[in-house]
C-alpha positions, 0 to 999 in steps of 0.5 A, a space after each residue: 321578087 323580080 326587083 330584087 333579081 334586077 337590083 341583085 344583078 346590077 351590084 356589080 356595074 361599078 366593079 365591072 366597068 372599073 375592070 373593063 375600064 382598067 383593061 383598056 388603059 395603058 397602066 401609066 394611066 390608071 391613076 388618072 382613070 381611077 380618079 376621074 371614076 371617083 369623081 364621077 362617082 361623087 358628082 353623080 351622088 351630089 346630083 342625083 341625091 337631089 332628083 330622087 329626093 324631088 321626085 320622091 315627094 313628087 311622087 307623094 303628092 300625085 298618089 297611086 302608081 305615082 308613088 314609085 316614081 323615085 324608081 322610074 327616074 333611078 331606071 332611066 338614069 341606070 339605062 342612060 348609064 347603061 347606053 353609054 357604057 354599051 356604046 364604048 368600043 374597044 381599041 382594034 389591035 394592029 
């Protein structure tokens, strides 16, 4: 029950970032931020598709509580995600 409340409250990561995102860039610029998100959001795709699929069968060989090991590497890779976007700070207005 409690890995489904922590799934249910990081579905909206994307949409709230591209929100925050959107707020502090000048509107000429939205173009360029909405697409370098998607192209993030592809290369973290083609990247992570792969490391979950290895450690997934890593996972598999060692057994036990090794066998959950796909979602120990996916929660280290959303608290990096989740570092990096606790670390932008916002423009200090004037």
């Amino acid at each position: 029950m409690t890995a489904i409340l922590l799934f249910t409250l990081g579905t909206g990561f994307t949409q709230a970032l591209r929100s925050f995102l959107t707020s502090i860039v000048p509107r000429d610029d939205l173009a360029l931020l909405y697409t370098m998100i998607s192209f993030a959001d592809s290369v973290g795709s083609l990247c992570a598709s792969p490391v979950l699929a290895l450690a997934f069968s890593a996972g598999l060989k060692v057994g036990g509580l090794l066998a959950g090991l796909p979602f120990l590497v996916a929660a280290f890779l959303y608290g990096i995600s989740a570092l990096s976007v606790w670390s932008i700070r916002t423009p200090r207005s004037r």
